[in-house]
Backbone as a chain_set.jsonl record, in Angstrom:
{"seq": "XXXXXXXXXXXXXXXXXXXXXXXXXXXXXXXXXXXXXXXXXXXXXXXXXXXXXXXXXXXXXXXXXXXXXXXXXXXXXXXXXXXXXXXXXXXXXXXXXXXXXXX", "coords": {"N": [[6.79, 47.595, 46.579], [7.535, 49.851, 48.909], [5.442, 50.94, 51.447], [2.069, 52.39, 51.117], [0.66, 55.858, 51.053], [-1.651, 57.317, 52.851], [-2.348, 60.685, 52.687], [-1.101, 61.024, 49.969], [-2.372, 59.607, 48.274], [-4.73, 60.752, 48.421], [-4.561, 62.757, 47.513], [-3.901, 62.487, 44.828], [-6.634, 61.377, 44.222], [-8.04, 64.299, 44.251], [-6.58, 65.339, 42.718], [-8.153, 64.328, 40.412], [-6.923, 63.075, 37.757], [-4.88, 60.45, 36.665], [-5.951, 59.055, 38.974], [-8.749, 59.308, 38.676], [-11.189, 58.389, 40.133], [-13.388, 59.601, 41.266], [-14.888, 60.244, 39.03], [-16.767, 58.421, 39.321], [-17.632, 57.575, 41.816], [-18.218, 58.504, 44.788], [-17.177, 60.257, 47.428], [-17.302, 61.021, 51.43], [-15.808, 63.665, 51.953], [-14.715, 67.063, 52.501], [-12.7, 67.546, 50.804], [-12.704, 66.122, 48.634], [-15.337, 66.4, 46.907], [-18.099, 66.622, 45.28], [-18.131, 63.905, 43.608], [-18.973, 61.28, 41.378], [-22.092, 59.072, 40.862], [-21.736, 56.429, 39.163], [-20.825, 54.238, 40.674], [-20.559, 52.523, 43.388], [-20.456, 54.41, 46.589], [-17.603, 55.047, 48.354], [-17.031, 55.26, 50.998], [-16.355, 54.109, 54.049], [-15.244, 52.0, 52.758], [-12.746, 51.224, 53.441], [-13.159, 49.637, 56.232], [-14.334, 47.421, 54.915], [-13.184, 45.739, 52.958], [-9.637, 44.629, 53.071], [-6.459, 45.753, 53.239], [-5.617, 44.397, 51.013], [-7.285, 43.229, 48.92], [-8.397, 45.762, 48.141], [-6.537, 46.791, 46.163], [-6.526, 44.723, 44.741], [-8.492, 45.617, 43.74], [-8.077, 48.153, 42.694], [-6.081, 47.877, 40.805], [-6.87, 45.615, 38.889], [-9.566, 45.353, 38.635], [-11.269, 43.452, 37.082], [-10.272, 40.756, 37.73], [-11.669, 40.295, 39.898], [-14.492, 41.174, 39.757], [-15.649, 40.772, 36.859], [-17.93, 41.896, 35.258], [-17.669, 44.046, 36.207], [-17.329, 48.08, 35.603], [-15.622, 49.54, 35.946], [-12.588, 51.148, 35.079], [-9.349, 49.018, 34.895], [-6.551, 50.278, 36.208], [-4.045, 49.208, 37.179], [-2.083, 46.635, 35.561], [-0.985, 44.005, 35.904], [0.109, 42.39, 33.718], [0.33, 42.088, 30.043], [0.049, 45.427, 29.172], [-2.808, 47.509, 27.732], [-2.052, 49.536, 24.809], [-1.919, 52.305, 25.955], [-0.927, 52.098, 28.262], [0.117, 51.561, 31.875], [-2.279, 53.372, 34.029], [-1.698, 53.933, 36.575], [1.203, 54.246, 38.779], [3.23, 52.171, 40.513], [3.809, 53.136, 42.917], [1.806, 54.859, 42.958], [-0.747, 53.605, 43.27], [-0.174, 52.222, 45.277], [-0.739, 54.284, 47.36], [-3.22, 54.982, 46.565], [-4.486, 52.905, 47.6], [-4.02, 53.231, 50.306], [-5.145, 55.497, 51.206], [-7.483, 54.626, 50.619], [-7.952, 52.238, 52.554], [-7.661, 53.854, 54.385], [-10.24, 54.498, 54.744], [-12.703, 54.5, 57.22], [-15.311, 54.75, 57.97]], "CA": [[7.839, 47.967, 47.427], [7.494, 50.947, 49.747], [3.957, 51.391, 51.422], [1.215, 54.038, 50.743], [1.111, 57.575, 51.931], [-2.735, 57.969, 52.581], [-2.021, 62.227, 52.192], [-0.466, 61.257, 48.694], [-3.542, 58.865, 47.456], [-6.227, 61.267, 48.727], [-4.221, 64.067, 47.024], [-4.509, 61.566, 43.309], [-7.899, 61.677, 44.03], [-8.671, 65.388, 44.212], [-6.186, 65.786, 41.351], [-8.978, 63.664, 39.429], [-6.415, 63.009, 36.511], [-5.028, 59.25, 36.563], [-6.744, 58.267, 39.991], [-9.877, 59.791, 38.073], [-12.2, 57.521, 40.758], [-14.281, 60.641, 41.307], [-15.75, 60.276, 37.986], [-18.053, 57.263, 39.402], [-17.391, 57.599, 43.141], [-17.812, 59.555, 45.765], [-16.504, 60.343, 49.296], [-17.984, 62.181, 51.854], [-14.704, 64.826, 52.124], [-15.141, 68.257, 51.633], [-11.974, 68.493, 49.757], [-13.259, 65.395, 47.408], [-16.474, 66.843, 46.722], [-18.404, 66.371, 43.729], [-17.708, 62.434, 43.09], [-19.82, 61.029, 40.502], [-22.755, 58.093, 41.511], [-21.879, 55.469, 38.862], [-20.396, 53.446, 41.205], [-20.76, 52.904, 45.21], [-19.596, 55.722, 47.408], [-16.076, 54.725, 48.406], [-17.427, 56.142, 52.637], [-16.27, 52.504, 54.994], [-14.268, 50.936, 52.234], [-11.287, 50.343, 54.448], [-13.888, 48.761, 57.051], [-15.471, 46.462, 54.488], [-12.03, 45.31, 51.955], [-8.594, 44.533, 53.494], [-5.553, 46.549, 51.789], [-4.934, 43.481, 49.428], [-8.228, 43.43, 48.382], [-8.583, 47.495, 47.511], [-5.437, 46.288, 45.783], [-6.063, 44.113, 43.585], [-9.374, 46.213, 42.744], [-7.626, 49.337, 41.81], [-5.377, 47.054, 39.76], [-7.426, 45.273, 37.64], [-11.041, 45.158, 38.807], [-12.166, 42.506, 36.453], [-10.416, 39.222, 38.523], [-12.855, 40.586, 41.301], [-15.618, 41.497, 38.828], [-15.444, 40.899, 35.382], [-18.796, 42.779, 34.597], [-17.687, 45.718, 36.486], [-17.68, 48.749, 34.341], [-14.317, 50.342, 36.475], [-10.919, 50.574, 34.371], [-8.15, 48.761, 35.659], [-5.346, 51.244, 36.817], [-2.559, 49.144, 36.689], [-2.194, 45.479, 35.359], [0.594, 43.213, 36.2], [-0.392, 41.542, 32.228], [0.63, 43.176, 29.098], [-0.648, 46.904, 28.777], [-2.668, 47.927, 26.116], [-1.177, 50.761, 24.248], [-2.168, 53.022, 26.388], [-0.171, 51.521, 29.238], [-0.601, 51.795, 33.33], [-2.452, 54.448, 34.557], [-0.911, 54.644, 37.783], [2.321, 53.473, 39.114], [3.018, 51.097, 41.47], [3.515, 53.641, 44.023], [0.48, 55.589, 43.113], [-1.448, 52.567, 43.41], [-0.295, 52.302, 46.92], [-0.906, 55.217, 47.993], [-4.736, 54.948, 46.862], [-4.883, 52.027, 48.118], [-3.543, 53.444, 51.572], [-6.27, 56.342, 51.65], [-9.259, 53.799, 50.862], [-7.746, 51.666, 53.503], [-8.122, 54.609, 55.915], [-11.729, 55.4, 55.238], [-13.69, 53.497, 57.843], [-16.805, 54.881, 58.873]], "C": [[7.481, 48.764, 48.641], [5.461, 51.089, 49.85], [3.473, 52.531, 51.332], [1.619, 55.216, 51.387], [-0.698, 57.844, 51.722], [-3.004, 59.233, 51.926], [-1.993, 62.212, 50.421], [-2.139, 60.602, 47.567], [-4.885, 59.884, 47.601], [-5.767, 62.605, 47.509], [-4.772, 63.574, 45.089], [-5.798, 61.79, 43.227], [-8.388, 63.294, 43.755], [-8.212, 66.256, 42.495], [-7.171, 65.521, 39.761], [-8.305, 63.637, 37.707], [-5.823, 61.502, 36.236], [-5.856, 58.361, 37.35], [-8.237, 59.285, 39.3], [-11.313, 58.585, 38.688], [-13.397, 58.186, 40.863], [-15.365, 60.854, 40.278], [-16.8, 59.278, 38.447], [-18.363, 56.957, 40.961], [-17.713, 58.57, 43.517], [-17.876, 59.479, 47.108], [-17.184, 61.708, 50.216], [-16.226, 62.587, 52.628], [-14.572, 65.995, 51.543], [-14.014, 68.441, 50.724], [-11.732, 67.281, 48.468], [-14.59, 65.74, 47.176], [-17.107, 67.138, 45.519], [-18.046, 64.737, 42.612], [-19.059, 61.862, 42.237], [-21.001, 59.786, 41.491], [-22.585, 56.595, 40.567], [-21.693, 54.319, 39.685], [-20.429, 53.312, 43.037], [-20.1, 53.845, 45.154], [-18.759, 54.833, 47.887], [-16.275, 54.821, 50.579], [-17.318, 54.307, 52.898], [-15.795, 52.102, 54.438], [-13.065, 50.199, 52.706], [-12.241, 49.558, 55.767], [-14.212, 47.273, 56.272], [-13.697, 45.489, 53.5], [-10.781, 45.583, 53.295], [-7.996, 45.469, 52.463], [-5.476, 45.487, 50.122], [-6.508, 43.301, 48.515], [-8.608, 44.623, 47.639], [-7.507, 47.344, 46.35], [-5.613, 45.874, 44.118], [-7.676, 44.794, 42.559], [-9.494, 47.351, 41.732], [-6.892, 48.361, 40.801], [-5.686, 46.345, 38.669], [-8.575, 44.561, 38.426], [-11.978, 43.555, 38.008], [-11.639, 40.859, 37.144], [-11.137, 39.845, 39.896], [-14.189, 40.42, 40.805], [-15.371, 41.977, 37.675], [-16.572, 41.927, 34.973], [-18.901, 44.198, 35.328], [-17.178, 47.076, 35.263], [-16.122, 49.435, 35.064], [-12.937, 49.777, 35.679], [-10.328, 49.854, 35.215], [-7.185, 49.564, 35.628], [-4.168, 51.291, 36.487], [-2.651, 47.329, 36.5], [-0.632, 44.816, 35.367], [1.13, 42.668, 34.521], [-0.09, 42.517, 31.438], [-0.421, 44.25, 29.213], [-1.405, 46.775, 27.796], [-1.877, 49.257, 25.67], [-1.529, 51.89, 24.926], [-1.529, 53.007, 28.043], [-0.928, 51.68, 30.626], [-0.791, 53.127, 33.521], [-1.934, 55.294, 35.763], [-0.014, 53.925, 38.131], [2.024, 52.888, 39.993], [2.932, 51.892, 42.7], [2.597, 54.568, 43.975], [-0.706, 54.389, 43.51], [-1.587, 52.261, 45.238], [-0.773, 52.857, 47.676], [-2.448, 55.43, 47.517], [-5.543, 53.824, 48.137], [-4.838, 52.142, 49.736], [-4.97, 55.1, 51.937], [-7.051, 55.506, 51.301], [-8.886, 53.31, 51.824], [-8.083, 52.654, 54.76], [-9.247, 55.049, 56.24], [-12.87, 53.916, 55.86], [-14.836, 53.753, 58.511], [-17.549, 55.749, 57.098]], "O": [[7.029, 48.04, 49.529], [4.591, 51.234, 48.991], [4.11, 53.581, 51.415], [2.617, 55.479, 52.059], [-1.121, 58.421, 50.72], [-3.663, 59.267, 50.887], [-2.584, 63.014, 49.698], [-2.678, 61.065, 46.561], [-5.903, 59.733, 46.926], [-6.578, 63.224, 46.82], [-5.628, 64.098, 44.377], [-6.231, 62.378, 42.236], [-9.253, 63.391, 42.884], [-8.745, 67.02, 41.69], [-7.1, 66.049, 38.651], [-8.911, 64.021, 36.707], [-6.446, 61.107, 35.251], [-6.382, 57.325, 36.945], [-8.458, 60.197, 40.097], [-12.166, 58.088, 37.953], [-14.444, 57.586, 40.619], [-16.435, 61.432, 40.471], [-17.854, 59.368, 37.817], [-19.254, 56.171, 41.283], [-17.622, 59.602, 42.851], [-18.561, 58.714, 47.787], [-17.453, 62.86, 49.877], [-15.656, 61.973, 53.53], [-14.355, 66.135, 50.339], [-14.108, 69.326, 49.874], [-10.888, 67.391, 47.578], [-15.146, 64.674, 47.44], [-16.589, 67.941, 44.744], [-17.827, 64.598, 41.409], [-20.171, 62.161, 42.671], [-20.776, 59.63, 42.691], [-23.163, 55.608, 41.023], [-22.405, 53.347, 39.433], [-20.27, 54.319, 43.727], [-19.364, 54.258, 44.258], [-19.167, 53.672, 47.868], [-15.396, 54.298, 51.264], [-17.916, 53.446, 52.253], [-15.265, 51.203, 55.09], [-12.59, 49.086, 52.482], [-11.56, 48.65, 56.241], [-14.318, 46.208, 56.88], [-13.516, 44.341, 53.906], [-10.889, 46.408, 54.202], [-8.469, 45.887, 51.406], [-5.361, 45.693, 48.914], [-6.451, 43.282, 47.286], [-9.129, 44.495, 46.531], [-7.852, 48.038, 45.393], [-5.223, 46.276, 43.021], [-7.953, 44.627, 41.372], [-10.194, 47.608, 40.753], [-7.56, 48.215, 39.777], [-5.017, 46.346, 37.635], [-8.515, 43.386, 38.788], [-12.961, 42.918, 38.385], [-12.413, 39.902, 37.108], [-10.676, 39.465, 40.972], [-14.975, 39.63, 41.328], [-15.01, 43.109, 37.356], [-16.162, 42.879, 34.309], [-19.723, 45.105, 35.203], [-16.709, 46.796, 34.16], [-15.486, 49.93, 34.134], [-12.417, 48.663, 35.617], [-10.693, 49.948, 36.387], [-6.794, 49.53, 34.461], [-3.416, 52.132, 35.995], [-3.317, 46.736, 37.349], [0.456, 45.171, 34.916], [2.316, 42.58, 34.202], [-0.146, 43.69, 31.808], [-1.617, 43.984, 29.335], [-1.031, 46.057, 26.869], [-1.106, 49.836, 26.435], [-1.364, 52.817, 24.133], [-1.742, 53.917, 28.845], [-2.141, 51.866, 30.721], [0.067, 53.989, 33.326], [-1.781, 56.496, 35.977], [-0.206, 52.737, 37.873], [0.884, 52.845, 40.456], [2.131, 51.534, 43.564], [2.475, 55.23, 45.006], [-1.598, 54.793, 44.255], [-2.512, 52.147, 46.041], [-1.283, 52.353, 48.676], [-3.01, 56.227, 48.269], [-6.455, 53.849, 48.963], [-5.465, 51.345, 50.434], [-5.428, 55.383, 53.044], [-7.895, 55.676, 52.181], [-9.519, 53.911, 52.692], [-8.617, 52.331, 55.82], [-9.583, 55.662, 57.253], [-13.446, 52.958, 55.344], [-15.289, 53.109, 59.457], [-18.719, 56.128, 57.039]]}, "num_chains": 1, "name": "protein.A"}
């Protein structure tokens, strides 16, 4: 529905509690600081991925890359019991701060 709020997705991130990307990521922003290395640094992702692409990777990573090791977030497909991690409008709103990091 309603698009992102970069402010709101960067804020998910620092909260490191459902947007918990930080655990395998990291961003060069001093007030994300301390992002883990499992996974690329997140620095140009809105250069390199469109929004629908960041999209559908927060969402369920594995129709992009099945042998990626990153949860899926939020799945359109039954839950498991543990349901979506982030709503639809948290989802956006990550997806709207990766979209803004381009250099």
């Amino acid at each position: 529905g309603k698009p992102g709020v970069a402010a709101r997705g960067k804020a998910l991130l620092a909260k490191r509690d459902a947007a918990n990307c930080l655990e395998c990521h990291s961003v060069k922003d001093k007030d994300l600081a301390g992002g883990g290395n499992k996974g690329p640094a997140l620095d140009g992702i809105g250069a390199i991925l469109t929004p629908p692409q960041l999209r559908l990777s927060v969402v369920d990573i594995a129709r992009v890359n099945p042998k990626a090791g990153m949860p899926s977030f939020h799945k359109s497909e039954p839950l498991s019991k543990s349901g979506a991690r982030l709503t639809p409008q948290e989802v956006e709103d990550v997806v709207a701060y990766l979209a803004s990091l381009k250099k």
